[in-house]
DRENGU-104281 format. One record per residue (C-alpha): residue number from 0; residue in three letters; x, y, z. Coordinates in Angstrom, 3 decimals, padded with zeros to 6 digits. Layout:
margu num=NUM | residuo=ALA | east=X | north=Y | up=Z
...
% end
This chain:
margu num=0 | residuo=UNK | east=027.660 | north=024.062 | up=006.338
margu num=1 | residuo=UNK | east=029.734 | north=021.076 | up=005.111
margu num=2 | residuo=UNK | east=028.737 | north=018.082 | up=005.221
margu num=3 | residuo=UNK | east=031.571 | north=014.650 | up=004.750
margu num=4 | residuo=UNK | east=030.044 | north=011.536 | up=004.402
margu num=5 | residuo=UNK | east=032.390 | north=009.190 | up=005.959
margu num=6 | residuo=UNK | east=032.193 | north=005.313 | up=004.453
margu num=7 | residuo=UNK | east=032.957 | north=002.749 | up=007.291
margu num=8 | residuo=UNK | east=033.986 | north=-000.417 | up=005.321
margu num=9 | residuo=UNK | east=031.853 | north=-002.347 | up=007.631
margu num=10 | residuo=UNK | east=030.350 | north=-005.356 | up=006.331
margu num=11 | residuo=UNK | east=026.736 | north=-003.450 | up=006.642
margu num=12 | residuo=UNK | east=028.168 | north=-000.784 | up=004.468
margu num=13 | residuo=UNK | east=027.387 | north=001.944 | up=007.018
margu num=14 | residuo=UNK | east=028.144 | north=005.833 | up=006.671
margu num=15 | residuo=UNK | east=028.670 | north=007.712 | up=009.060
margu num=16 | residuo=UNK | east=028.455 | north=011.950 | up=008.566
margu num=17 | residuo=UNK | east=029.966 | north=014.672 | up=009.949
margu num=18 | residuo=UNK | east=028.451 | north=018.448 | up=009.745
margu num=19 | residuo=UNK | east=031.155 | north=020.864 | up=009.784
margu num=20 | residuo=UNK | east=030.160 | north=024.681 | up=011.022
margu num=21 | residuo=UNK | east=031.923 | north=028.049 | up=010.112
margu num=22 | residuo=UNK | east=033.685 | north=028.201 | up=013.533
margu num=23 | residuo=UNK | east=034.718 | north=024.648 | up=013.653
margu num=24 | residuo=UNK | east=031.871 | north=023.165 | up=015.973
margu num=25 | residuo=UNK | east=030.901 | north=019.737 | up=014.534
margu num=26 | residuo=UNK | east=028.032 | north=017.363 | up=014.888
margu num=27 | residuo=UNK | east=028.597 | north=013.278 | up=014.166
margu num=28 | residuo=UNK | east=025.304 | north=011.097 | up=012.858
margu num=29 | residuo=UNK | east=025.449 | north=007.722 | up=013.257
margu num=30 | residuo=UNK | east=029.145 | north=006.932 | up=014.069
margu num=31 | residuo=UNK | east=030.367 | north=003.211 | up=013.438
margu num=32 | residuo=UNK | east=034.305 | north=004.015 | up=014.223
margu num=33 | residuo=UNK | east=035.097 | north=006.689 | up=016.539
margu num=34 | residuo=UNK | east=038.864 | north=006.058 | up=015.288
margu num=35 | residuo=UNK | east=037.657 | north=006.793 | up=011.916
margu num=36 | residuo=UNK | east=035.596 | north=009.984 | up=012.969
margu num=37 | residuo=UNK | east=038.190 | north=011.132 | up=015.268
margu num=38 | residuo=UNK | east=040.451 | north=011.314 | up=012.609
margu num=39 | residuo=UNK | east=038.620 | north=013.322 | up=010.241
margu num=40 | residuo=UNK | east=038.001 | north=015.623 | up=013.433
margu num=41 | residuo=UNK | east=041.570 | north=015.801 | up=013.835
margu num=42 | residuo=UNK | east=042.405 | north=016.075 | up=010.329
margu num=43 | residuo=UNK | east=039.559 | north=019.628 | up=010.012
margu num=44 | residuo=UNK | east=040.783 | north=020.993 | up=013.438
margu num=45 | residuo=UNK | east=037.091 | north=020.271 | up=014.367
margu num=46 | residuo=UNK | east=035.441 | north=020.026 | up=017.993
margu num=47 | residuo=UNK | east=032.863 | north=017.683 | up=018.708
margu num=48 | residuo=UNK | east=029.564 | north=019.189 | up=020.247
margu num=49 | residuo=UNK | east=027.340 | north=016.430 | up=019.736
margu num=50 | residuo=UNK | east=026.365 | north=012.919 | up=017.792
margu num=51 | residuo=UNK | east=023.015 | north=012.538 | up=016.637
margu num=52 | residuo=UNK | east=021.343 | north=008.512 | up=016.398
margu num=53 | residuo=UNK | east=018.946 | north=008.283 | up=013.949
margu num=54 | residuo=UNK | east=018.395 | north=005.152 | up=015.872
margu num=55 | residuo=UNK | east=018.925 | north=002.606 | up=018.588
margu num=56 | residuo=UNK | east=020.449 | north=-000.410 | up=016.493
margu num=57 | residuo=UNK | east=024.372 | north=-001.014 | up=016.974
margu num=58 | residuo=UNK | east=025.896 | north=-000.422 | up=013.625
margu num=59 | residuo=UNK | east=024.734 | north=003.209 | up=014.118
margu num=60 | residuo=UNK | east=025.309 | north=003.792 | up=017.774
margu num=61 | residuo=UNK | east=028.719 | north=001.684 | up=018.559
margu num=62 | residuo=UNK | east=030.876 | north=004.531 | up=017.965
margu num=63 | residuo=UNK | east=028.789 | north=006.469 | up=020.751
margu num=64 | residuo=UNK | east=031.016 | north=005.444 | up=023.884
margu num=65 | residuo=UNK | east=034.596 | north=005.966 | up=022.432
margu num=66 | residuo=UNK | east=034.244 | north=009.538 | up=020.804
margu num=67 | residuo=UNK | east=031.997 | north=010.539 | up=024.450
margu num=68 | residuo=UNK | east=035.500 | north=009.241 | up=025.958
margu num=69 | residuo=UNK | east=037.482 | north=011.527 | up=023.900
margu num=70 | residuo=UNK | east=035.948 | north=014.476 | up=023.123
margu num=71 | residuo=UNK | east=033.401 | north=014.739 | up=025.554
margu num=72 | residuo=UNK | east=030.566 | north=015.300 | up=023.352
margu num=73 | residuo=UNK | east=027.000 | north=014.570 | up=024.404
margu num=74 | residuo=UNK | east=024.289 | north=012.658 | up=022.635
margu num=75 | residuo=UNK | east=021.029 | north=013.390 | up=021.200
margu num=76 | residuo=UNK | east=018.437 | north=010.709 | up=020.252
margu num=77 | residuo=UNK | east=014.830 | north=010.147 | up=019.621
margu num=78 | residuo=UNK | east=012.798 | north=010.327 | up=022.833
margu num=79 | residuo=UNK | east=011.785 | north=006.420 | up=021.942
margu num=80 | residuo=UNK | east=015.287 | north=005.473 | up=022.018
margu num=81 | residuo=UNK | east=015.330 | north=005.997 | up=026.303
margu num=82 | residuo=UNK | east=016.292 | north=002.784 | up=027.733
margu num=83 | residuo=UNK | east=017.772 | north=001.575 | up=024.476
margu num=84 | residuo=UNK | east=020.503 | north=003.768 | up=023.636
margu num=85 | residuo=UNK | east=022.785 | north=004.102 | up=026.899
margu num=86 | residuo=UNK | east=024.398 | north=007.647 | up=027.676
margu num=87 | residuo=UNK | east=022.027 | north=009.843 | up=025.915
margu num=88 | residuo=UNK | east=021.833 | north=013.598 | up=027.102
margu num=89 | residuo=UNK | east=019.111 | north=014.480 | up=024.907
margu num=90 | residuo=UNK | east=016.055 | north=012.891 | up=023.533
margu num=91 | residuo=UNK | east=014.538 | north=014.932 | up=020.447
margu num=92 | residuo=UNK | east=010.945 | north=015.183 | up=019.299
margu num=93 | residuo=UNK | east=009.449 | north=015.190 | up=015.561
margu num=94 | residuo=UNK | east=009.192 | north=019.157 | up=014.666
margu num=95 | residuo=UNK | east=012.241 | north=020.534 | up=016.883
margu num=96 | residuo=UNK | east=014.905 | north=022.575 | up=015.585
margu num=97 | residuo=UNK | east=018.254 | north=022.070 | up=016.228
margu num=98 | residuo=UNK | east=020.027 | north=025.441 | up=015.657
margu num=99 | residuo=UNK | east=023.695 | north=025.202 | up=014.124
margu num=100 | residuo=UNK | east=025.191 | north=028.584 | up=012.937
margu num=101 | residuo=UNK | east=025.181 | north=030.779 | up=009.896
margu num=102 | residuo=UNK | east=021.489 | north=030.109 | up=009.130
margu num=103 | residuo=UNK | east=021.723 | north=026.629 | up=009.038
margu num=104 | residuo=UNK | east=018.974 | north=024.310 | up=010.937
margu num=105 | residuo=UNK | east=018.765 | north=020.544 | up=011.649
margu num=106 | residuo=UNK | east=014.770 | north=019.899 | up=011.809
margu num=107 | residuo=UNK | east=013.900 | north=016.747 | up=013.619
margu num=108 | residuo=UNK | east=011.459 | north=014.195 | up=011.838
margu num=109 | residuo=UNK | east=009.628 | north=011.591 | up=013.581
margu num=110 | residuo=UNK | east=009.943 | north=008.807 | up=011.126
margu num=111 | residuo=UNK | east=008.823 | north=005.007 | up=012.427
margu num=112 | residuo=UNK | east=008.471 | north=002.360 | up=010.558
margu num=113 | residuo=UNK | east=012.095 | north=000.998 | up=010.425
margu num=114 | residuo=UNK | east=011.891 | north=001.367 | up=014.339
margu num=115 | residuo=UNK | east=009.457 | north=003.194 | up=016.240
margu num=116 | residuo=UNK | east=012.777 | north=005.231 | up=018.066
margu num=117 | residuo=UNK | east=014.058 | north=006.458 | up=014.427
margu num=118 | residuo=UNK | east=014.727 | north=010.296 | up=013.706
margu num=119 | residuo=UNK | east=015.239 | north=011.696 | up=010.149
margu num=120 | residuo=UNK | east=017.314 | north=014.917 | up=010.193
margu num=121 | residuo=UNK | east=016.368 | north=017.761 | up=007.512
margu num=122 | residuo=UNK | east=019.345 | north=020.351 | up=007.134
margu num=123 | residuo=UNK | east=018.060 | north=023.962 | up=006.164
margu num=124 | residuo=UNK | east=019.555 | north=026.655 | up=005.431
margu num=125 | residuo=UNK | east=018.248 | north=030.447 | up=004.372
margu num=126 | residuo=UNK | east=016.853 | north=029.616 | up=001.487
margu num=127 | residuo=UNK | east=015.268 | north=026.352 | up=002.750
margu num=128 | residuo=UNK | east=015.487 | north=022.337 | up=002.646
margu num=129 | residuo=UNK | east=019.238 | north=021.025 | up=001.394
margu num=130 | residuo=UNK | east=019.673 | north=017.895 | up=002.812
margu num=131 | residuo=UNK | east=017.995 | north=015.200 | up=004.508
margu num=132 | residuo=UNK | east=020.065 | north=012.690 | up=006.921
margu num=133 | residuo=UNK | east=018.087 | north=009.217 | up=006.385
margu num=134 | residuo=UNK | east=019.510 | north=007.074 | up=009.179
margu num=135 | residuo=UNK | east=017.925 | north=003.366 | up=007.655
margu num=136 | residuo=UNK | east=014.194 | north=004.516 | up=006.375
margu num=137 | residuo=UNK | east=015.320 | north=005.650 | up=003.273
margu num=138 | residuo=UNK | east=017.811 | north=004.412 | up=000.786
margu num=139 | residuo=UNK | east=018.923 | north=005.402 | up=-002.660
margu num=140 | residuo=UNK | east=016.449 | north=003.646 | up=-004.136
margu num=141 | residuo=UNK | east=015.052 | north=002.109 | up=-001.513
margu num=142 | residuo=UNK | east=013.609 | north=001.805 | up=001.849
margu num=143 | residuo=UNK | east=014.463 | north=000.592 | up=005.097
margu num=144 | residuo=UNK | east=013.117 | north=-002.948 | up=006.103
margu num=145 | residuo=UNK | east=011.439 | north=-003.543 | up=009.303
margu num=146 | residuo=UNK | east=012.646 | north=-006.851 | up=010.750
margu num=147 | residuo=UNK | east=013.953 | north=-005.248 | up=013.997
margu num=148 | residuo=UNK | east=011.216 | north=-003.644 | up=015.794
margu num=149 | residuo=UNK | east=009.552 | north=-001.845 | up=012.622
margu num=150 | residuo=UNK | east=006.218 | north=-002.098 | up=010.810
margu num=151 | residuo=UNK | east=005.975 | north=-001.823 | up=007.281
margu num=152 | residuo=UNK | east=002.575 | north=-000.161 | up=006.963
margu num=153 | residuo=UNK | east=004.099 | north=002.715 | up=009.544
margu num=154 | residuo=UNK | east=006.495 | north=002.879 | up=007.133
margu num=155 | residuo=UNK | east=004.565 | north=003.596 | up=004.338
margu num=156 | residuo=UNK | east=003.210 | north=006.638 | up=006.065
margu num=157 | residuo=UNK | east=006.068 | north=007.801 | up=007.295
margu num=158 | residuo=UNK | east=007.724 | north=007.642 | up=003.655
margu num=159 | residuo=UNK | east=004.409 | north=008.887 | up=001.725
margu num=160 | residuo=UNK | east=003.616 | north=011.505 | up=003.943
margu num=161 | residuo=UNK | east=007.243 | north=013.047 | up=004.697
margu num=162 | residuo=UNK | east=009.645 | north=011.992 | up=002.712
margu num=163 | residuo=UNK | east=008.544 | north=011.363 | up=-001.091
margu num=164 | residuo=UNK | east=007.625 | north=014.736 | up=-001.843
margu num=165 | residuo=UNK | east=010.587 | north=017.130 | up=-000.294
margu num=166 | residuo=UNK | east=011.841 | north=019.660 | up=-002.563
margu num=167 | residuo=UNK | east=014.113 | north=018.117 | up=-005.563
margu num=168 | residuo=UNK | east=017.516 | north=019.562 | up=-004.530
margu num=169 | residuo=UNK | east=017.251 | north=018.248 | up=-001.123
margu num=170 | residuo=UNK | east=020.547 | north=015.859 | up=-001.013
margu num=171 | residuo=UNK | east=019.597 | north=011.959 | up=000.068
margu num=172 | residuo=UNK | east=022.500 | north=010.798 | up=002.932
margu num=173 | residuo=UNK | east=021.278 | north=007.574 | up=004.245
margu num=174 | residuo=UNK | east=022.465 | north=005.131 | up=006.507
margu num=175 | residuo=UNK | east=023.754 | north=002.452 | up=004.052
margu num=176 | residuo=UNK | east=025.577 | north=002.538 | up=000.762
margu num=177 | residuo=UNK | east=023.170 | north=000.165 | up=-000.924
margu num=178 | residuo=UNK | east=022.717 | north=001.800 | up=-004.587
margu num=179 | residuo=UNK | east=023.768 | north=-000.796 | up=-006.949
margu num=180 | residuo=UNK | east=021.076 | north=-003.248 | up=-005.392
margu num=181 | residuo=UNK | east=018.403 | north=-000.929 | up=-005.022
margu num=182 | residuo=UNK | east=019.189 | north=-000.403 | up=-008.631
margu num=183 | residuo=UNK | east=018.665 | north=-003.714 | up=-009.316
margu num=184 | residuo=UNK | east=015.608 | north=-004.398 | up=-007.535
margu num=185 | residuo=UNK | east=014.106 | north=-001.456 | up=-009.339
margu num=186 | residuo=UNK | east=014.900 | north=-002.801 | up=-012.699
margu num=187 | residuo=UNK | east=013.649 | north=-005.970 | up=-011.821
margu num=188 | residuo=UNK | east=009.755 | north=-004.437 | up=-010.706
margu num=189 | residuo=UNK | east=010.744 | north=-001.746 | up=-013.542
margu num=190 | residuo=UNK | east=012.648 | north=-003.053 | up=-016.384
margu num=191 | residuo=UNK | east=012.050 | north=000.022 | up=-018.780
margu num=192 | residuo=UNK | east=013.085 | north=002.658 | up=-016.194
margu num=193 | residuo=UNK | east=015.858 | north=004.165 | up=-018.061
margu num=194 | residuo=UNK | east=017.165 | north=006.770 | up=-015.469
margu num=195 | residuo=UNK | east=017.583 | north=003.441 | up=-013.024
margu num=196 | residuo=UNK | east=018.929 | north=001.745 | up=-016.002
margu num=197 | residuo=UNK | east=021.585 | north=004.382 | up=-017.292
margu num=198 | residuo=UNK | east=022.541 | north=005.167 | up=-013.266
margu num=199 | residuo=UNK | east=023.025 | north=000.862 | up=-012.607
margu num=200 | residuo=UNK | east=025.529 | north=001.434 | up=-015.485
margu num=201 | residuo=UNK | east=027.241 | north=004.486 | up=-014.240
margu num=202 | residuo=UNK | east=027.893 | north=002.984 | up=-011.245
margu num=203 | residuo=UNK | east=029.012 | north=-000.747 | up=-012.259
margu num=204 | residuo=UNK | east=031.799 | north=001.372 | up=-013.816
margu num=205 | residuo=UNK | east=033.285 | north=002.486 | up=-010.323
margu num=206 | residuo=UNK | east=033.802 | north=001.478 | up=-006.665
margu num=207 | residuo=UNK | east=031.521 | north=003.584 | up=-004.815
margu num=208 | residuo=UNK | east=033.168 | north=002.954 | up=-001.647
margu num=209 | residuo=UNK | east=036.648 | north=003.460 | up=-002.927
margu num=210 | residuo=UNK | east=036.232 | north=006.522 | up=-005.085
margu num=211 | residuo=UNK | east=033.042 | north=008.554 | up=-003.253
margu num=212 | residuo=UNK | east=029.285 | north=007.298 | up=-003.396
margu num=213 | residuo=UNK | east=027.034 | north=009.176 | up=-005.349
margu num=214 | residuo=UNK | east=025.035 | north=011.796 | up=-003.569
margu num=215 | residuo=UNK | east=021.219 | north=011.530 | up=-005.072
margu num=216 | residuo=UNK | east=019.111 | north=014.214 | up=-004.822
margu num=217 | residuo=UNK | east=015.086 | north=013.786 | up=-004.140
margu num=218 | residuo=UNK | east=014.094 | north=014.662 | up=-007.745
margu num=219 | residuo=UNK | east=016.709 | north=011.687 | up=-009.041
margu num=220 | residuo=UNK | east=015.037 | north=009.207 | up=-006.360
margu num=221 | residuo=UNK | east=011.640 | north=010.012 | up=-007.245
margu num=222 | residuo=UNK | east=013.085 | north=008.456 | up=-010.648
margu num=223 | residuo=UNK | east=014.864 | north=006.017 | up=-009.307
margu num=224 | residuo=UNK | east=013.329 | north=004.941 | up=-006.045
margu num=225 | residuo=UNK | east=010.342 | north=002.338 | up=-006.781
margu num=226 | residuo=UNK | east=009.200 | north=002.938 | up=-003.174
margu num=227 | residuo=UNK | east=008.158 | north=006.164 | up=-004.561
margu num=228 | residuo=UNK | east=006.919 | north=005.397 | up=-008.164
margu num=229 | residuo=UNK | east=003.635 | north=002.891 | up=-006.328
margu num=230 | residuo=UNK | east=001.390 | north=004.572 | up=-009.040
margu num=231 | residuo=UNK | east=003.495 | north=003.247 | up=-012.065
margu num=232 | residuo=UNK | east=001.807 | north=000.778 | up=-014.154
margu num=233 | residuo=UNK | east=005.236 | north=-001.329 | up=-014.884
margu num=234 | residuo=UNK | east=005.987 | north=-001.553 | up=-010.894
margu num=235 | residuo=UNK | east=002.399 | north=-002.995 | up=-010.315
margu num=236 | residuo=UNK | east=002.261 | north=-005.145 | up=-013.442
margu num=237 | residuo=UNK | east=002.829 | north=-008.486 | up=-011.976
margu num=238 | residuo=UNK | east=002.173 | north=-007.929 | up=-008.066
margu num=239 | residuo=UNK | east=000.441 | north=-010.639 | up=-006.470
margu num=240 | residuo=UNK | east=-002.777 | north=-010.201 | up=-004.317
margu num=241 | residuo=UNK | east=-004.531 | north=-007.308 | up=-004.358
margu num=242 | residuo=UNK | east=-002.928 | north=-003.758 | up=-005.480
margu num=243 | residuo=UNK | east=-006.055 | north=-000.950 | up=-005.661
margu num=244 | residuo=UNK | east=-004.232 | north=001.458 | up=-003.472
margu num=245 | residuo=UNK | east=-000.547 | north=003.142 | up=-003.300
margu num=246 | residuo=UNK | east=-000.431 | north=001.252 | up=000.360
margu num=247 | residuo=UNK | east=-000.806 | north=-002.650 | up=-000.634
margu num=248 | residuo=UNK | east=001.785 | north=-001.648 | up=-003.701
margu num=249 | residuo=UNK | east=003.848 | north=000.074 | up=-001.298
margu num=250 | residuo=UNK | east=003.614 | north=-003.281 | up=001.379
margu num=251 | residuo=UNK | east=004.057 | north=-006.091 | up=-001.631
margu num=252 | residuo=UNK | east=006.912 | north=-004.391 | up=-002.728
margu num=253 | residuo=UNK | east=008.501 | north=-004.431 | up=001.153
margu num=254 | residuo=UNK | east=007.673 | north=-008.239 | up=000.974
margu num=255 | residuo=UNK | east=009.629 | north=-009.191 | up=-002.189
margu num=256 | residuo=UNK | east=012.322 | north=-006.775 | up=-001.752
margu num=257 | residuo=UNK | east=012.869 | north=-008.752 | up=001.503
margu num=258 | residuo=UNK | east=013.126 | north=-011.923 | up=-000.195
margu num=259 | residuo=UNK | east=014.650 | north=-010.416 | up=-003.218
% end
C-alpha cells in the first residue's frame, strides 16, 4: 500500500493523502485541491473509489465537490459529521474496518476532542499497525486545538487512551505540516529535550514543504511530542495552578500552547 502525502501550499499548511492499492484503486483523505489530487491521480493511472474526512471543517473537506464531479467517487465520514459535511455516502463508526486489498486495512477511530465528528484512520497491514492518518488531533509534536466545536478534556482522552501508546513504527500523517513550531513549543516547556532539540535543527536546515516533510514515527513523537511526555518533571516545572494528575498537565499545556 503506498501512501503520497500531498502538501497543499495553503496558508493552513494542509496535506492532503492519497492511498494507492496494487490494482490501482485509490482512496483521498482530506483533499484541499481536487486539481492538485487529480493530478497525482492522473499522473499514477489511479481511480478514485472514495475520500475519507477526518472531519467536517473546510480546509479538509473543500476539495470534496470537485473530485465527486470528476471521478465520481463517493464519500465516507464520521457518522457526527451528518448535516455538516454535504454529499456524504457513508458515515463510519469508531472500530469499523475498511477493507483495501493485499492485506491492508483502514480501522476507523472515534477520536473527539478537536470536534466531536473527527475520525482517525489506522492503516494495517499483515503484520499489524503502520500508519495512522491524524486528520487535526494529532500533530508532530503536537495536538489539535479545540476552538471549533472541540473540548480539550475529550481530547485528552481521546489522545491518552488511543493514540500515545500505538506501536513505535506506526508512521504519524496529520492534517497540518506544523513541525518546526511544535518543536518550538516543546523546547520552550522542555528546554533540555535533546531529540526535540537536534530534530528543530535538522529541520531549520530545509524547506519542509519544498523538499518533503518529515514522516515521524510514534516512538520519535513520544520523544518529541510534549502532549505525550505530561509525566516529565521539566514539562511541569513551571505550570501554573494545580498539576497532580497527567489530565490538568495535559489541559495547561492546551491553554498556553493556544496563546503561545
Amino acid at each position: 500500500m503506498n501512501v503520497y502525502q500531498i502538501y497543499t501550499f495553503s496558508v493552513l499548511r494542509n496535506f492532503s493523502y492519497i492511498l494507492e492499492s496494487s490494482s490501482g484503486i485509490a482512496y483521498c483523505i482530506d483533499p484541499w485541491d481536487e486539481e492538485q489530487i487529480i493530478k497525482v491521480l492522473e499522473n499514477k493511472g489511479l481511480k478514485l473509489k472514495a475520500i475519507i474526512n477526518t472531519h467536517e471543517h473546510g480546509d479538509h473537506t473543500r476539495g470534496n465537490e470537485g473530485l465527486v464531479k470528476k471521478t465520481g467517487c463517493q464519500v465516507w465520514a464520521h457518522v457526527n459529521a451528518e448535516g455538516k459535511i454535504s454529499g456524504v455516502d457513508t458515515f463510519l463508526k469508531g472500530g469499523e474496518e475498511i477493507v483495501l486489498e493485499d492485506g491492508w486495512t483502514l480501522r476507523v477511530l472515534d477520536t473527539p476532542g478537536h470536534t466531536f465528528a473527527h475520525l482517525c484512520l489506522l492503516l494495517q497491514g499483515l503484520e499489524g499497525p503502520k500508519g495512522l492518518f491524524s486528520g487535526d488531533t494529532l500533530f508532530n509534536a503536537g495536538v489539535g486545538n479545540c476552538h471549533n466545536g472541540g473540548d480539550p478534556e475529550v481530547l485528552f482522552e481521546t489522545v491518552s487512551k488511543q493514540l500515545r501508546d500505538l506501536p513505535g513504527d506506526v508512521l504519524l500523517y496529520p492534517g497540518h505540516e506544523y513541525l518546526e513550531n511544535n518543536l518550538g513549543f516543546t523546547l520552550d516547556r522542555e528546554p533540555g529535550n535533546k531529540e526535540a532539540q537536534n530534530l528543530l535543527g535538522d529541520v531549520r536546515k530545509q524547506n519542509p514543504p519544498s523538499t518533503g516533510h518529515r514522516v515521524c514515527n510514534m516512538e520519535l513523537e513520544r520523544k518529541i511530542n510534549t502532549f505525550f511526555r505530561l509525566e516529565n518533571e521539566e514539562v511541569r516545572k513551571g505550570l501554573p495552578g494545580v498539576v497532580d494528575s497527567d489530565k490538568q498537565v495535559f489541559l495547561k499545556l492546551r491553554e498556553l500552547r493556544n496563546k503561545w
